[in-house]
PyMOL Python script that loads the backbone (N, CA, C, O; Angstrom):
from pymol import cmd

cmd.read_pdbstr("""\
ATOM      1  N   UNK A   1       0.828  -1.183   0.000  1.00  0.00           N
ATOM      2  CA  UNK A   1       0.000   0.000   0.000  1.00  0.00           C
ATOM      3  C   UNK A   1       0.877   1.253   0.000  1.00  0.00           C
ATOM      4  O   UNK A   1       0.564   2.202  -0.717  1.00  0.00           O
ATOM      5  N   UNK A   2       1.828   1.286   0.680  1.00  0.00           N
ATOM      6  CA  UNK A   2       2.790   2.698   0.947  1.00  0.00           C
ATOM      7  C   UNK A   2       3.443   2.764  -0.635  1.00  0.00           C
ATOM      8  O   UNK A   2       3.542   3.808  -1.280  1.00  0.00           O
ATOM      9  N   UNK A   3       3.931   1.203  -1.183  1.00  0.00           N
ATOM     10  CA  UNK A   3       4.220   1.641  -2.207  1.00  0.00           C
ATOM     11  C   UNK A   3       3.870   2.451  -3.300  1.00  0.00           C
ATOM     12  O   UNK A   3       4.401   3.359  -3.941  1.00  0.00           O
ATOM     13  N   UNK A   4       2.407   1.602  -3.312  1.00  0.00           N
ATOM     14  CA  UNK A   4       1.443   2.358  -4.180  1.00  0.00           C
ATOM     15  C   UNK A   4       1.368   4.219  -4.228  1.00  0.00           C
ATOM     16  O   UNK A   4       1.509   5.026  -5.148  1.00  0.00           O
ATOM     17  N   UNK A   5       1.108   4.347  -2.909  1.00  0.00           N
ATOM     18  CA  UNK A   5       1.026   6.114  -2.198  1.00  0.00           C
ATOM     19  C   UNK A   5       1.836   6.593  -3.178  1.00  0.00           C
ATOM     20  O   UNK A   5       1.382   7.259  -4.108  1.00  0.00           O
ATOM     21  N   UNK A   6       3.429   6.220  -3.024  1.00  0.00           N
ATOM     22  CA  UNK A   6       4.213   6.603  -3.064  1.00  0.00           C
ATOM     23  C   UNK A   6       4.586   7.395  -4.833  1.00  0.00           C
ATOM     24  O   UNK A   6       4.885   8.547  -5.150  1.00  0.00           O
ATOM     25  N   UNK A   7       4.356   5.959  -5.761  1.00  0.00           N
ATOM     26  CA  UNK A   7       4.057   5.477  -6.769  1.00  0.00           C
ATOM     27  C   UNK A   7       2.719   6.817  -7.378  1.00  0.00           C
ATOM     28  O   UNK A   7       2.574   6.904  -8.597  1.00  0.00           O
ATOM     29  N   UNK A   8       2.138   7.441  -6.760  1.00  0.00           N
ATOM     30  CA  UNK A   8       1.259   7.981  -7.072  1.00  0.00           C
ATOM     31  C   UNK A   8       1.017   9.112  -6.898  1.00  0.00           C
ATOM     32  O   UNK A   8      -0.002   9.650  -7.332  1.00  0.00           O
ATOM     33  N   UNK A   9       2.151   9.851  -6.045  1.00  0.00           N
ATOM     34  CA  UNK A   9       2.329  10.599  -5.531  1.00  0.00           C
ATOM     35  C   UNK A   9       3.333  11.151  -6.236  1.00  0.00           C
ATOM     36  O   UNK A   9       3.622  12.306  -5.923  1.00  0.00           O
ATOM     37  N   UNK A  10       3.995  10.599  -7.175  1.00  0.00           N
ATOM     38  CA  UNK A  10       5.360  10.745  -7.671  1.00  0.00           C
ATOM     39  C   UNK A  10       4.433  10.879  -9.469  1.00  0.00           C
ATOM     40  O   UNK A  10       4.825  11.696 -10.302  1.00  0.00           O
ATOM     41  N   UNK A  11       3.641  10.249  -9.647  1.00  0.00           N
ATOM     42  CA  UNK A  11       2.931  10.343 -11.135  1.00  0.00           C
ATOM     43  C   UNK A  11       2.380  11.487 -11.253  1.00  0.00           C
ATOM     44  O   UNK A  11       2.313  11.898 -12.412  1.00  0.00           O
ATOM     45  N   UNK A  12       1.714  12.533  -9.983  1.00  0.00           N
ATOM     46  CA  UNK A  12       1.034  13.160 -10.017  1.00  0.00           C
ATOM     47  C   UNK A  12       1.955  14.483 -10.590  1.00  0.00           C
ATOM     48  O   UNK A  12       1.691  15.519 -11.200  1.00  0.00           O
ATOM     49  N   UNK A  13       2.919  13.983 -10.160  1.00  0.00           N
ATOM     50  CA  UNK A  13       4.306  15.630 -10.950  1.00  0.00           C
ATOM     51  C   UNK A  13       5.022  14.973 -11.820  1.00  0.00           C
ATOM     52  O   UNK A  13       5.974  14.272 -11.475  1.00  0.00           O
ATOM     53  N   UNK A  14       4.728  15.092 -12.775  1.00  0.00           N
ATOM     54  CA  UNK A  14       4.745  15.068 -14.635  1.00  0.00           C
ATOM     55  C   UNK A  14       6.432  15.345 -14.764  1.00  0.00           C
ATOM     56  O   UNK A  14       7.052  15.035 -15.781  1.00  0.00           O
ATOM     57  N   UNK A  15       6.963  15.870 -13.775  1.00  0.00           N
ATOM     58  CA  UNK A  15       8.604  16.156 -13.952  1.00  0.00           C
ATOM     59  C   UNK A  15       9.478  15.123 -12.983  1.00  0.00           C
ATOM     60  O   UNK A  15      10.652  14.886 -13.264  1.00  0.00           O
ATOM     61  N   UNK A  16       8.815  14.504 -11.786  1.00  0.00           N
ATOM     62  CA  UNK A  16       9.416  13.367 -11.262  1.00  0.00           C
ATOM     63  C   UNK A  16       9.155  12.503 -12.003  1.00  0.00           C
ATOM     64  O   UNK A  16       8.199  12.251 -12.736  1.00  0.00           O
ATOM     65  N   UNK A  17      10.724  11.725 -11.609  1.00  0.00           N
ATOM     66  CA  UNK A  17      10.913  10.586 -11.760  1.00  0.00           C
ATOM     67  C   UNK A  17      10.531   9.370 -10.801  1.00  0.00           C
ATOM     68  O   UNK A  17      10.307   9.475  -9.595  1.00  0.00           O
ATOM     69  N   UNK A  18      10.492   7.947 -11.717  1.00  0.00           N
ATOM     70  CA  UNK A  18       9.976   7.290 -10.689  1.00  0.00           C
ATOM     71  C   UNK A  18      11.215   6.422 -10.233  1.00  0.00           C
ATOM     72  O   UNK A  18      12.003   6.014 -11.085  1.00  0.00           O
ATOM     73  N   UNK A  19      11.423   6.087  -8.645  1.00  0.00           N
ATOM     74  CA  UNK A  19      12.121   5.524  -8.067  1.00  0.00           C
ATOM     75  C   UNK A  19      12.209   4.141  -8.138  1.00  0.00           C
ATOM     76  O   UNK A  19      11.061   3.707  -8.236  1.00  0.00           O
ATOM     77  N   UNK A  20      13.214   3.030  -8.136  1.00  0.00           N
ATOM     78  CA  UNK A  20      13.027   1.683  -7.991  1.00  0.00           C
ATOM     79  C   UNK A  20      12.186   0.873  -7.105  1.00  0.00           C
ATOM     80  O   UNK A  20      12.013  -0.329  -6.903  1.00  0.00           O
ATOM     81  N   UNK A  21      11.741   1.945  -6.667  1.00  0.00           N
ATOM     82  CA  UNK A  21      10.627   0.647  -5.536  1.00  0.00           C
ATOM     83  C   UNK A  21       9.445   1.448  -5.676  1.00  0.00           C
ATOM     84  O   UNK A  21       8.486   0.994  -5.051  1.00  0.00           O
ATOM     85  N   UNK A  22       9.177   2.782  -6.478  1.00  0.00           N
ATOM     86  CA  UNK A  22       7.630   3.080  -6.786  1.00  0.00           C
ATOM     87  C   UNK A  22       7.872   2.449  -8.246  1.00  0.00           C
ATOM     88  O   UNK A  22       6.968   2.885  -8.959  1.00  0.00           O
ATOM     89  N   UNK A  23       8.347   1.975  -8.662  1.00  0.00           N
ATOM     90  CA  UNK A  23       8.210   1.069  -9.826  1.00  0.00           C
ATOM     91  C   UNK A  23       7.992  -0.351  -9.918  1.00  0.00           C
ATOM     92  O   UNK A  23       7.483  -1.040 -10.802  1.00  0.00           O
ATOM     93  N   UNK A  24       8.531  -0.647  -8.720  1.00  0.00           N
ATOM     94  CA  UNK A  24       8.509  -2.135  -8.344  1.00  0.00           C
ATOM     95  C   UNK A  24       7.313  -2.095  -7.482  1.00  0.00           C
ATOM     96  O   UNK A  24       6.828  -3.216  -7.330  1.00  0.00           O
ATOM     97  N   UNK A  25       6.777  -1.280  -6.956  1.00  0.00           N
ATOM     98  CA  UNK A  25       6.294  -1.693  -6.102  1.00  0.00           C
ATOM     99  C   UNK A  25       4.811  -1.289  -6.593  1.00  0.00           C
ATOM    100  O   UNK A  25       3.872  -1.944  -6.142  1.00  0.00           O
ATOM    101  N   UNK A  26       4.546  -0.171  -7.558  1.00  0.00           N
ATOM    102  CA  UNK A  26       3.204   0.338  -7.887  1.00  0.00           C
ATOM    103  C   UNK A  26       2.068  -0.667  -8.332  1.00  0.00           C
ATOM    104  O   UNK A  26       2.294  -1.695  -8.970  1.00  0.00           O
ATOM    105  N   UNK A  27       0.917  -0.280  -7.951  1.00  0.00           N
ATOM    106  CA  UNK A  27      -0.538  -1.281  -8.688  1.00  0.00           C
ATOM    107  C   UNK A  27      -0.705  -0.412  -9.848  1.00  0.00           C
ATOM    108  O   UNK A  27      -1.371   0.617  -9.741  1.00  0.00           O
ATOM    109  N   UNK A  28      -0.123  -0.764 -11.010  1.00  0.00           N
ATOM    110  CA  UNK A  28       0.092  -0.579 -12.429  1.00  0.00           C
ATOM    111  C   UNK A  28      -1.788  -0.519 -12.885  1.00  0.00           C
ATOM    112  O   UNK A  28      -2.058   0.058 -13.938  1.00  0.00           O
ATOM    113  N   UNK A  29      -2.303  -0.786 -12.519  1.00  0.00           N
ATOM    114  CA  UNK A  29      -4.026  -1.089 -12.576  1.00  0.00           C
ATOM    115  C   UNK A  29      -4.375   0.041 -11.833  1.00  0.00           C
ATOM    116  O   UNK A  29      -4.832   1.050 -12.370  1.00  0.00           O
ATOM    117  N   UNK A  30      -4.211  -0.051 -10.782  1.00  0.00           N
ATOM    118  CA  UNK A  30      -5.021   1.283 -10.460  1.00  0.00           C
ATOM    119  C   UNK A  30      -4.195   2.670 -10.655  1.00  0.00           C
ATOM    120  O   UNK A  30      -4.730   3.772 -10.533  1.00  0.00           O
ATOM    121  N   UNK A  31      -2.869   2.483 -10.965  1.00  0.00           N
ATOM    122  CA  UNK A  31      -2.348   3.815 -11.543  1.00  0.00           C
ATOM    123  C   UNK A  31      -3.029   4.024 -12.644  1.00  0.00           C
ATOM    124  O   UNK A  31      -3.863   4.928 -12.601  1.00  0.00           O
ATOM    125  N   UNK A  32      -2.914   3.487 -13.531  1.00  0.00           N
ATOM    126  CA  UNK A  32      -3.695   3.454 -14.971  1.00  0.00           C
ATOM    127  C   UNK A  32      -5.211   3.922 -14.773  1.00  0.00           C
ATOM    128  O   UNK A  32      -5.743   4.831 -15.409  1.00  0.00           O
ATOM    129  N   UNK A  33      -5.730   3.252 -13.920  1.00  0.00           N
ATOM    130  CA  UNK A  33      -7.302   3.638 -14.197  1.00  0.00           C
ATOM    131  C   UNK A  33      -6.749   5.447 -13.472  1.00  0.00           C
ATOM    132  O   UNK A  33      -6.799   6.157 -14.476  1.00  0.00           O
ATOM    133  N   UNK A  34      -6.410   6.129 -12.569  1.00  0.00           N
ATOM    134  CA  UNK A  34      -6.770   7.184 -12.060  1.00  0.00           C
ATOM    135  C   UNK A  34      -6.066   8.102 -13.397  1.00  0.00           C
ATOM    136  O   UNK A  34      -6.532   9.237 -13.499  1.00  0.00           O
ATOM    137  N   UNK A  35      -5.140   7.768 -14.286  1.00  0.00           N
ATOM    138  CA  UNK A  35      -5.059   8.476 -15.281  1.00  0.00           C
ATOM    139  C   UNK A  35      -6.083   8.300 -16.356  1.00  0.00           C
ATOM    140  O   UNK A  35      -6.208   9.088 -17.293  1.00  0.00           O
ATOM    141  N   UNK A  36      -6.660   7.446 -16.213  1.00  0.00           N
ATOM    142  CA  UNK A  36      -7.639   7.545 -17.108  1.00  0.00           C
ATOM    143  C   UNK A  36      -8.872   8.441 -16.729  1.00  0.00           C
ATOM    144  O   UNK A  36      -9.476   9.180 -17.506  1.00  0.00           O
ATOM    145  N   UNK A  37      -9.082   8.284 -15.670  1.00  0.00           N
ATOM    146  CA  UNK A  37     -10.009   9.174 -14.756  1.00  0.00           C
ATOM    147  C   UNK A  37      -9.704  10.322 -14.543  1.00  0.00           C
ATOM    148  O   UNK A  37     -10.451  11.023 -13.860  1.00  0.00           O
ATOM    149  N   UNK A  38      -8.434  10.861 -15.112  1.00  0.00           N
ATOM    150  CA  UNK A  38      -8.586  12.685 -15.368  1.00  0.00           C
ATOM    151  C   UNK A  38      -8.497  12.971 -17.090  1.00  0.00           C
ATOM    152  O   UNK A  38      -8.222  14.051 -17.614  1.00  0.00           O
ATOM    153  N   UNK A  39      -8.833  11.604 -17.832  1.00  0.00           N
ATOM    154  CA  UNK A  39      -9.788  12.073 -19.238  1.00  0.00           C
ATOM    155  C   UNK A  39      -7.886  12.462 -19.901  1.00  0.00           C
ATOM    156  O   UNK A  39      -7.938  13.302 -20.799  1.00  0.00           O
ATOM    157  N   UNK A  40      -6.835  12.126 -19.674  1.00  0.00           N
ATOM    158  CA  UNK A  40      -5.824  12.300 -20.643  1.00  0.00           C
ATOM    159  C   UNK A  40      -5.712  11.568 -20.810  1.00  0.00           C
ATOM    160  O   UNK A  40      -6.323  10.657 -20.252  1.00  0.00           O
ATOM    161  N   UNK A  41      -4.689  11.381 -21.871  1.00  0.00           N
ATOM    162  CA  UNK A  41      -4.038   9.886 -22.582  1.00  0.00           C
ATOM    163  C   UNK A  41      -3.178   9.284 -22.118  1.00  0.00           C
ATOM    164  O   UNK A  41      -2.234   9.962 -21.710  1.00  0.00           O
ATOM    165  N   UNK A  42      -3.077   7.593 -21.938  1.00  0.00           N
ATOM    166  CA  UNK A  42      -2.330   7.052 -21.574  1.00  0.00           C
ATOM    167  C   UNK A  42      -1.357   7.089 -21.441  1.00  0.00           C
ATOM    168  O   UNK A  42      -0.714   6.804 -22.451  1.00  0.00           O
ATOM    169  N   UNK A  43      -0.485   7.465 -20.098  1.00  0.00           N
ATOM    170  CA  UNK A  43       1.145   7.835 -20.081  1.00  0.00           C
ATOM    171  C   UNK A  43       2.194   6.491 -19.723  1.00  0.00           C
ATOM    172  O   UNK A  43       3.263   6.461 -19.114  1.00  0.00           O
ATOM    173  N   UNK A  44       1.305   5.293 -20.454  1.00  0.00           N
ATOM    174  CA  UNK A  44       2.263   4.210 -20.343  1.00  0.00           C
ATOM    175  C   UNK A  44       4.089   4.780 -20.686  1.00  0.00           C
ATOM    176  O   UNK A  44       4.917   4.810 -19.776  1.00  0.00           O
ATOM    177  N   UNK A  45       4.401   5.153 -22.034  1.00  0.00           N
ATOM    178  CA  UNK A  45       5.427   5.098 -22.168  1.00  0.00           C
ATOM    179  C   UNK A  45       6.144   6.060 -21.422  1.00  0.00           C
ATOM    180  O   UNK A  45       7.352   5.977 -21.647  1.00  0.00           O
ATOM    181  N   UNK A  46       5.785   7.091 -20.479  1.00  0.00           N
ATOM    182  CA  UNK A  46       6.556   7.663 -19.856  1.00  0.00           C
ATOM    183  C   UNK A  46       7.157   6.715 -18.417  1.00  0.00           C
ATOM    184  O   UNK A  46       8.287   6.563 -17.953  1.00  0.00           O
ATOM    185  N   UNK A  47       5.923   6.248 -18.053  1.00  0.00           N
ATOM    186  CA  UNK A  47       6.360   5.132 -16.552  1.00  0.00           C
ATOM    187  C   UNK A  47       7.426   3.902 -17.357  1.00  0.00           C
ATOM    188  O   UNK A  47       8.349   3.400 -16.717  1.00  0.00           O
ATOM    189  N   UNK A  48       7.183   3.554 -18.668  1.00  0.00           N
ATOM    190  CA  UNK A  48       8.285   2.778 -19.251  1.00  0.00           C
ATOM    191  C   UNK A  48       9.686   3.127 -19.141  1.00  0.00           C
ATOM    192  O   UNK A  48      10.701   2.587 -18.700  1.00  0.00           O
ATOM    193  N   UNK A  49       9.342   4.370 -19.776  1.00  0.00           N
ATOM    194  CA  UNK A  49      11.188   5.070 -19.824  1.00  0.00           C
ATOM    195  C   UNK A  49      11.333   5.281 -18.632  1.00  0.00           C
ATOM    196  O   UNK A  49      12.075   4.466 -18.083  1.00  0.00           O
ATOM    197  N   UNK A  50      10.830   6.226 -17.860  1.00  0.00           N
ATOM    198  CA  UNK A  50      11.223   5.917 -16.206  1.00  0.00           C
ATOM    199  C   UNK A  50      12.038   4.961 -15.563  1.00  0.00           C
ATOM    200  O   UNK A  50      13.053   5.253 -14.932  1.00  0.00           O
ATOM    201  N   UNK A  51      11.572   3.758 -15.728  1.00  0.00           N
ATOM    202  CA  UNK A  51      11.642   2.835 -14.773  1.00  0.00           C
ATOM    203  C   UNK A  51      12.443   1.855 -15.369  1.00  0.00           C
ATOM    204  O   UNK A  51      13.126   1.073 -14.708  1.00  0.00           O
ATOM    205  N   UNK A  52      12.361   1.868 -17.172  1.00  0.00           N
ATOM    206  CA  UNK A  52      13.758   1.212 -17.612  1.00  0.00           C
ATOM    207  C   UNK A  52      15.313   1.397 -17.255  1.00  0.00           C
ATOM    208  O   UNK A  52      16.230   0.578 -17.315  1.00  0.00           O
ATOM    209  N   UNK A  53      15.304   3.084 -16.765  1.00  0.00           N
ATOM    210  CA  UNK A  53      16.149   3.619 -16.099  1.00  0.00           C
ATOM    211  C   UNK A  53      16.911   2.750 -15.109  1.00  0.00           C
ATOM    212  O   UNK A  53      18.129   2.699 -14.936  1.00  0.00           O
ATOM    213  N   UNK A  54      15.961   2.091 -14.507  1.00  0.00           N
ATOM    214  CA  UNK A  54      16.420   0.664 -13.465  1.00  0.00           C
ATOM    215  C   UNK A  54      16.239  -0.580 -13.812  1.00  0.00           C
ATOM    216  O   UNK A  54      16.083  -1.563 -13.088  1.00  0.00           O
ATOM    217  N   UNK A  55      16.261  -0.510 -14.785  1.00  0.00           N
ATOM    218  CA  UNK A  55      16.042  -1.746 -15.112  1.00  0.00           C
ATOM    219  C   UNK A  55      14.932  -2.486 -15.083  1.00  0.00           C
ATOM    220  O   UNK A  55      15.027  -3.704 -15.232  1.00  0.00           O
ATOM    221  N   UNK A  56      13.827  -1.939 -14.908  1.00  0.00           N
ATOM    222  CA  UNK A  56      12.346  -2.381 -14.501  1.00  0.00           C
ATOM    223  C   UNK A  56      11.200  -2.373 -15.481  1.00  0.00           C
ATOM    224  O   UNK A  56      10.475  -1.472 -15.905  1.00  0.00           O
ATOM    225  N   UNK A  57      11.244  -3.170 -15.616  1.00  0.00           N
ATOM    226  CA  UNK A  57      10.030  -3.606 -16.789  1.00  0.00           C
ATOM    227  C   UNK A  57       8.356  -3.391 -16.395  1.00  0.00           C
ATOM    228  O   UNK A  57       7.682  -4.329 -15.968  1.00  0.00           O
ATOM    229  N   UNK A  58       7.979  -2.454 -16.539  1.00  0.00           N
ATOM    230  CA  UNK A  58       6.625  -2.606 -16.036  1.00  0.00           C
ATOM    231  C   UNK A  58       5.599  -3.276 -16.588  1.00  0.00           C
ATOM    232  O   UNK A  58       5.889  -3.794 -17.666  1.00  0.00           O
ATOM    233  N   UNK A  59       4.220  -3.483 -16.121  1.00  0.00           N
ATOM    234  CA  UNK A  59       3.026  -4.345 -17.017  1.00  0.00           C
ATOM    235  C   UNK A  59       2.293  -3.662 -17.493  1.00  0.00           C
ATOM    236  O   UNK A  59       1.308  -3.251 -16.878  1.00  0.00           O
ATOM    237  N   UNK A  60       2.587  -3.309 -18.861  1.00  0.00           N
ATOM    238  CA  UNK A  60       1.871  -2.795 -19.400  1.00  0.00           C
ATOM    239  C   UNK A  60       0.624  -2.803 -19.636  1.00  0.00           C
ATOM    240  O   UNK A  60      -0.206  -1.915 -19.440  1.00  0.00           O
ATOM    241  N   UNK A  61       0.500  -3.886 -20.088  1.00  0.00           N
ATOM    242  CA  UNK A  61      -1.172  -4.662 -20.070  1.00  0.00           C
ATOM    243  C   UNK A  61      -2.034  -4.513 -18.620  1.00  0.00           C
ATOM    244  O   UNK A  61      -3.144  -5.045 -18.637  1.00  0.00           O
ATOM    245  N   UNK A  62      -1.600  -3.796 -17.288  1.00  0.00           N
ATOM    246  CA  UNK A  62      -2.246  -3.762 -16.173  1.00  0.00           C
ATOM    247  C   UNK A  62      -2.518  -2.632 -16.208  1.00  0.00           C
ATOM    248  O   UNK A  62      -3.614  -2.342 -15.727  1.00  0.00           O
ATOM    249  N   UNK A  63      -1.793  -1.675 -16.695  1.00  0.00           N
ATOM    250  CA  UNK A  63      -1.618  -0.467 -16.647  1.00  0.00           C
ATOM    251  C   UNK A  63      -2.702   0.167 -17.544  1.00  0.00           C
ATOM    252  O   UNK A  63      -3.337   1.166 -17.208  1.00  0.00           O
ATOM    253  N   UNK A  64      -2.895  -0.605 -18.918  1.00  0.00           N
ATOM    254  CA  UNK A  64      -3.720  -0.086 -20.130  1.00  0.00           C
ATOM    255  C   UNK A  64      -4.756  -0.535 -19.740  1.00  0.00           C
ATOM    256  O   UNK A  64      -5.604   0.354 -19.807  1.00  0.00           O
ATOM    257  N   UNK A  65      -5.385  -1.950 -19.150  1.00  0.00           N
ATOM    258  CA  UNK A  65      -6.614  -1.988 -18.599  1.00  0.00           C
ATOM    259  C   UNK A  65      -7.257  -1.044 -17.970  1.00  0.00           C
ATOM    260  O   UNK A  65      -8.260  -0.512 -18.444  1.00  0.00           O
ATOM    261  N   UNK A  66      -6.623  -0.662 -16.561  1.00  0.00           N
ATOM    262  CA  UNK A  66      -7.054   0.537 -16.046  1.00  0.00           C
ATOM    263  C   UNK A  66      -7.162   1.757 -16.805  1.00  0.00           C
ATOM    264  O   UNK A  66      -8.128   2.518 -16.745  1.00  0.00           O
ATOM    265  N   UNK A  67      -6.055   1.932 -17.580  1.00  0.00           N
ATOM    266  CA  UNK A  67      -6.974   3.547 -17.887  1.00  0.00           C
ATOM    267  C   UNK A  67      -7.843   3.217 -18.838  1.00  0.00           C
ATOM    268  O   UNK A  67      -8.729   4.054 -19.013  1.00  0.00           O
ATOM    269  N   UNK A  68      -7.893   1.893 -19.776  1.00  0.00           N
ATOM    270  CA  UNK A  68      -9.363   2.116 -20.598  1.00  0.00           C
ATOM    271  C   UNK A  68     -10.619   2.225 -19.646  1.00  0.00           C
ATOM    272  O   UNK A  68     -11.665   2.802 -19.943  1.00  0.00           O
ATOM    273  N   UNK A  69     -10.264   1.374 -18.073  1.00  0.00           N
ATOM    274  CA  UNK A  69     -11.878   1.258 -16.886  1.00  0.00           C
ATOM    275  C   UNK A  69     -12.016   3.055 -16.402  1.00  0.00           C
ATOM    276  O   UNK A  69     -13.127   3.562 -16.254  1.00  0.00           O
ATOM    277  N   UNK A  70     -10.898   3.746 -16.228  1.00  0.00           N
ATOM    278  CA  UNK A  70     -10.956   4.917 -16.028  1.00  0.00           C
ATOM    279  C   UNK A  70     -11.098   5.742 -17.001  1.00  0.00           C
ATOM    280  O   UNK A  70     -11.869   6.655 -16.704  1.00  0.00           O
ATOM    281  N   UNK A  71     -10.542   5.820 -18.369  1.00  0.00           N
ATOM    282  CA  UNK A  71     -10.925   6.711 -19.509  1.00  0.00           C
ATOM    283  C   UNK A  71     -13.235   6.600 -19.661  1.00  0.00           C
ATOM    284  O   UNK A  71     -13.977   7.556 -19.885  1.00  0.00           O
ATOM    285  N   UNK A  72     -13.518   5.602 -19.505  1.00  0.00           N
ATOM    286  CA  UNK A  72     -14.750   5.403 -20.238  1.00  0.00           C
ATOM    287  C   UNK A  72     -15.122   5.897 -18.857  1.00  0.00           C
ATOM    288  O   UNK A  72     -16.110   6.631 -18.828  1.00  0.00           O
ATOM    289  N   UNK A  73     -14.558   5.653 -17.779  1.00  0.00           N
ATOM    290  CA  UNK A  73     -15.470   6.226 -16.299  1.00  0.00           C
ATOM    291  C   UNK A  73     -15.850   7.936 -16.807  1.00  0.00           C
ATOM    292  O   UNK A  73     -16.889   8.563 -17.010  1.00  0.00           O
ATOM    293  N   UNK A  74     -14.386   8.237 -16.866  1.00  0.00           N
ATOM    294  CA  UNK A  74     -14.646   9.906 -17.388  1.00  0.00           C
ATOM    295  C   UNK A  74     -15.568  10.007 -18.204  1.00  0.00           C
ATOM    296  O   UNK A  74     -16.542  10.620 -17.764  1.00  0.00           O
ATOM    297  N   UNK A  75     -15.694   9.414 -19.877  1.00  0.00           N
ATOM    298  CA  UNK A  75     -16.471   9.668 -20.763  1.00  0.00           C
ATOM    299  C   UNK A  75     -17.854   9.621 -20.090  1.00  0.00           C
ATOM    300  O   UNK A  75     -18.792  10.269 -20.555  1.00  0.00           O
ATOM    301  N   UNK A  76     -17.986   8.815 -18.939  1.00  0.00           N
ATOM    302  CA  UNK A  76     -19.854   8.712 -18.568  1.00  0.00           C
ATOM    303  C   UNK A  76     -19.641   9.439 -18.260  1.00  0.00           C
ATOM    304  O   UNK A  76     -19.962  10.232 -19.145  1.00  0.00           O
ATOM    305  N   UNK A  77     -19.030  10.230 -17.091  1.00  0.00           N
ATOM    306  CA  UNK A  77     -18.994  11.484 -16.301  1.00  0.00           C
ATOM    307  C   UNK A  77     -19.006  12.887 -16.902  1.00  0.00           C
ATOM    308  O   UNK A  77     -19.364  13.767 -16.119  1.00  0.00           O
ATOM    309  N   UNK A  78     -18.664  13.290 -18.217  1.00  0.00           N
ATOM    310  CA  UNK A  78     -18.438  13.713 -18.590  1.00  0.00           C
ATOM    311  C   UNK A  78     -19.712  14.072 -19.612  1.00  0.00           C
ATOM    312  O   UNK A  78     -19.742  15.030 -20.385  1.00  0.00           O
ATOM    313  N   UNK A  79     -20.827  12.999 -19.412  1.00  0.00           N
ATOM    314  CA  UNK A  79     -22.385  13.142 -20.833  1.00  0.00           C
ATOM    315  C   UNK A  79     -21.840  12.502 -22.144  1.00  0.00           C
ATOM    316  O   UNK A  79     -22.238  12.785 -23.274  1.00  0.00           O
ATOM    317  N   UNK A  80     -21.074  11.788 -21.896  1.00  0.00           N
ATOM    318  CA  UNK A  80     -20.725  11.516 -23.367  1.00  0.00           C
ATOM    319  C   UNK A  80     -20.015   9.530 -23.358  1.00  0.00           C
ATOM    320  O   UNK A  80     -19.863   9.023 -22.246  1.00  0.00           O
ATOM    321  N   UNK A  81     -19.844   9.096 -23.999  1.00  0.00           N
ATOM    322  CA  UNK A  81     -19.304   7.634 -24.167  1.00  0.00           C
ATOM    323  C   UNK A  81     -18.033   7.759 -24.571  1.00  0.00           C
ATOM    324  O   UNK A  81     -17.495   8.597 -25.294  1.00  0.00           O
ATOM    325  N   UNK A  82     -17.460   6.437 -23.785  1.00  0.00           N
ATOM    326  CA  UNK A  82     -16.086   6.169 -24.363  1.00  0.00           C
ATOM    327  C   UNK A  82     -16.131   6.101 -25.815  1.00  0.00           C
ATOM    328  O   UNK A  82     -15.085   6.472 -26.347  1.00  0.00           O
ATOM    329  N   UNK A  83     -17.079   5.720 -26.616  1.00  0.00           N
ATOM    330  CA  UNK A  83     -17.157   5.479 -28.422  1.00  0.00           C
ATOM    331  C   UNK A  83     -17.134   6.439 -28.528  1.00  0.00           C
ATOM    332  O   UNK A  83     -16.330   6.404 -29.459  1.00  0.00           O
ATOM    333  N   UNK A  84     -17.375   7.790 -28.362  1.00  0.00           N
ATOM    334  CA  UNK A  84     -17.899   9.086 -29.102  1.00  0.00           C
ATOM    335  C   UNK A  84     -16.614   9.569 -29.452  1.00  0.00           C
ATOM    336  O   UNK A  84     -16.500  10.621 -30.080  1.00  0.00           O
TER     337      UNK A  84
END
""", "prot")
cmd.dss("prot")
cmd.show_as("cartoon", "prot")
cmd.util.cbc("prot")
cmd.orient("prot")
């Protein structure tokens, strides 16, 4: 859980970097969905380059799930559909 915090806390400033253990340690799923849930585009490849930095391979595929469950959350929220 602290990892996660941490991990999320560090995504939220677009100019940090992420550390070896908010990389290792982040829920790649629910990071993903809360970027999807402020309606921008997927910043997989930035947490990639990040964290390749250490050598850390992240899951991508956990990561893109969530923000498609969070992108379409926005689109309802928003009066409109993820299709539109």
């Amino acid at each position: 859980m602290r990892h996660a915090l941490v991990a999320s806390l560090l995504a939220l400033c677009g100019c940090s970097t992420m550390t070896p253990s908010a990389c290792a340690g982040a829920n790649w799923y629910q990071l993903g969905e809360r970027d999807g849930l402020g309606g921008g585009p997927p910043r997989i490849e930035v947490y990639a380059y990040q964290c390749s930095k250490h050598q850390i391979e992240i899951p991508a595929a956990d990561y893109l799930e969530g923000w498609w469950v969070g992108n379409a959350t926005y689109h309802d929220r928003v009066g409109g559909s993820a299709d539109d």
